[in-house]
C-alpha positions as CSV (number, residue, x, y, z in Angstrom):
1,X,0.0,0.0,0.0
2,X,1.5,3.4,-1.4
3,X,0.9,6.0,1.8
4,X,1.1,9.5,0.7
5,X,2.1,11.4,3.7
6,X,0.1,14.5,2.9
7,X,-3.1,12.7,3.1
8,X,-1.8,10.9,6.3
9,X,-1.8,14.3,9.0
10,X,-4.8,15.4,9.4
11,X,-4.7,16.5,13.1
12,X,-1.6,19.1,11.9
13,X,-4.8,21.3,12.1
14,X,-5.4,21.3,15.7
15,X,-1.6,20.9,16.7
16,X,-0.1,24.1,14.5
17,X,-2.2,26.3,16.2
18,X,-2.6,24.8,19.7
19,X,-6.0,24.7,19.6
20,X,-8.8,24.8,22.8
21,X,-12.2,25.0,22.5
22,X,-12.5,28.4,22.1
23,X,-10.1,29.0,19.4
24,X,-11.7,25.6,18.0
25,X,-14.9,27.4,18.3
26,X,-13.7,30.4,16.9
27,X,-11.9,29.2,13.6
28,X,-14.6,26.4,12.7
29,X,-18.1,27.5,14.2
30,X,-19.7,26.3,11.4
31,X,-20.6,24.1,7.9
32,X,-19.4,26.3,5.5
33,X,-16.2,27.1,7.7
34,X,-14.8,23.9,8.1
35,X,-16.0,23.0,4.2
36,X,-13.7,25.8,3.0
37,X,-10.9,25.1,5.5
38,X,-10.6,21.3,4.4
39,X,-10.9,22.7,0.3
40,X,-7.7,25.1,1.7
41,X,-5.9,22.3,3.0
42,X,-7.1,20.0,-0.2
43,X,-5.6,22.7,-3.0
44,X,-2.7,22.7,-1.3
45,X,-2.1,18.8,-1.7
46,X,-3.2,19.2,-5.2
47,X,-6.2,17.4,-6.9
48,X,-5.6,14.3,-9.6
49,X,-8.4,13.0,-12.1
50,X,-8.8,9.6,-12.6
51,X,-7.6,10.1,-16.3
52,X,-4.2,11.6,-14.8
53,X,-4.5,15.1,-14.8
54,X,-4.1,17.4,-12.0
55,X,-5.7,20.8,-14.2
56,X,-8.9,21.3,-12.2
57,X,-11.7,24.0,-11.7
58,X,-13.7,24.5,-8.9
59,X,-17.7,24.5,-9.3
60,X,-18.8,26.8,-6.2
61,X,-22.4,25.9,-6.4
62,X,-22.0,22.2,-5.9
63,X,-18.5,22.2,-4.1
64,X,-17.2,20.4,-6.3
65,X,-13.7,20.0,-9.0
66,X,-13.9,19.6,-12.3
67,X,-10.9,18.1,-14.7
68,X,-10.1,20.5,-17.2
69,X,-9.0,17.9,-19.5
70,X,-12.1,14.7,-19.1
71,X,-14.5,16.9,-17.4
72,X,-15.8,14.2,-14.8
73,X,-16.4,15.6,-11.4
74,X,-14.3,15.0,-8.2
75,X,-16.6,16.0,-5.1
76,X,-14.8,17.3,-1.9
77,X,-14.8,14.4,-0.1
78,X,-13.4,12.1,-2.8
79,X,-10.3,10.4,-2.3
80,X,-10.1,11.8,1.5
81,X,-10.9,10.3,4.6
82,X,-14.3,11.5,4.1
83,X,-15.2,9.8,1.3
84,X,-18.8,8.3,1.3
85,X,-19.9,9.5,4.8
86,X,-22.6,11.7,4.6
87,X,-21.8,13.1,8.6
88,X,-21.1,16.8,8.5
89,X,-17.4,18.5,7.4
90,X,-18.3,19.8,11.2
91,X,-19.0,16.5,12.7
92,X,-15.8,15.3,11.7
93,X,-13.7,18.2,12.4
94,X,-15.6,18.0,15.8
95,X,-14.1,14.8,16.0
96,X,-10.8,15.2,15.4
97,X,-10.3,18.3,17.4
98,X,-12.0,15.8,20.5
99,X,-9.8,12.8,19.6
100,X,-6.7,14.8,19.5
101,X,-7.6,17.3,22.2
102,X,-6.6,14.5,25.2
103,X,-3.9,12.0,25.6
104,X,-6.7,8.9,26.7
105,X,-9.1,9.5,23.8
106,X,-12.1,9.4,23.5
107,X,-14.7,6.0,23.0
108,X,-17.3,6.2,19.4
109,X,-19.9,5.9,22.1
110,X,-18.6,9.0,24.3
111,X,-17.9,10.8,20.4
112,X,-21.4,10.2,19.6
113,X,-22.9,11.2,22.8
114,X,-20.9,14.7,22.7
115,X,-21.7,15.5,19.2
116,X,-25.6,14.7,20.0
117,X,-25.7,12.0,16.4
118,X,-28.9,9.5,16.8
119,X,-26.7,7.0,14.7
120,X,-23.6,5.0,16.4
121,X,-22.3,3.3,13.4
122,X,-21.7,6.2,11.6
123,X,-19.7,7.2,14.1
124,X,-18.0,4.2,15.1
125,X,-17.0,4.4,11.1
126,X,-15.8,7.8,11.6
127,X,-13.6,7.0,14.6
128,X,-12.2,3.7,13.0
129,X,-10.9,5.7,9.9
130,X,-9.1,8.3,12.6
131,X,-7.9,5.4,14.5
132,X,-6.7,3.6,11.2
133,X,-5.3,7.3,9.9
134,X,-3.1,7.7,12.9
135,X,-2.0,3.7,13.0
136,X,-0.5,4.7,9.5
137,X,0.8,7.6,10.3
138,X,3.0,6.2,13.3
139,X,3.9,3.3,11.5
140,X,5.2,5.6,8.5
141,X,7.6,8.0,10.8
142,X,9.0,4.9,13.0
143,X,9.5,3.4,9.5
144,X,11.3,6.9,8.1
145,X,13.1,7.4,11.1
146,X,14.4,4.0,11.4
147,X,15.6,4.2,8.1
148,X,16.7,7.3,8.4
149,X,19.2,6.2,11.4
150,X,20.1,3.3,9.5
């Protein structure tokens, strides 16, 4: 499995910053804030097509990318974390800011009791991709940095 380390930090948010809850509540105290935040942090990794290219345009009215050279349609979400949940861009960075706020963690059943959802499996998704995120992203600097001694 090919890892691409810019997809891999995605609590850099929360730790560049030094985030609490009031700066959290501040910078991201809503939808369309965290939505154009993660797009931010998105152009800056760059976009690729499935047919190679990386020439896009952004379509504001459906938040969406579209390949200059096929034309097919690359929605937010695709290719991220995110990809085919349909919990908010607020729910989630709700979620990281909780799980990386404290050293213990948090449970999916304590997540989903903070952030009021009806639905645990959505959540317990939500958390597993984290868990799985950071997993991969410790395995990948040991890995690095053992190589990189050696």
């Amino acid at each position: 499995m090919s890892v691409n380390i810019h997809n891999l930090n995605i609590f850099h948010i929360f730790e560049e910053k030094h985030m609490n809850l009031f700066s959290f509540t501040a910078n991201f105290d809503s939808e369309k804030a965290c939505r154009l935040h993660f797009k931010e942090e998105r152009d800056k990794i760059g976009i690729q097509c499935k047919c190679g290219c990386k020439d896009h345009f952004w379509i504001k009215s459906i938040w969406s990318y579209e390949c200059k050279k096929c034309r097919s349609r690359i929605s937010l979400r695709s290719g991220t974390i995110m990809q085919s949940s349909k919990l908010s861009f607020l729910t989630w960075y709700k979620t990281m800011f909780l799980m990386s706020a404290t050293k213990k963690g948090f449970s999916s059943k304590e997540i989903q009791k903070q952030l009021k959802q009806k639905r645990y499996e959505p959540v317990w998704a939500m958390v597993h991709k984290f868990r799985l995120k950071i997993y991969q992203i410790i395995i990948y600097f040991n890995t690095y940095n053992f190589l990189k001694i050696n």
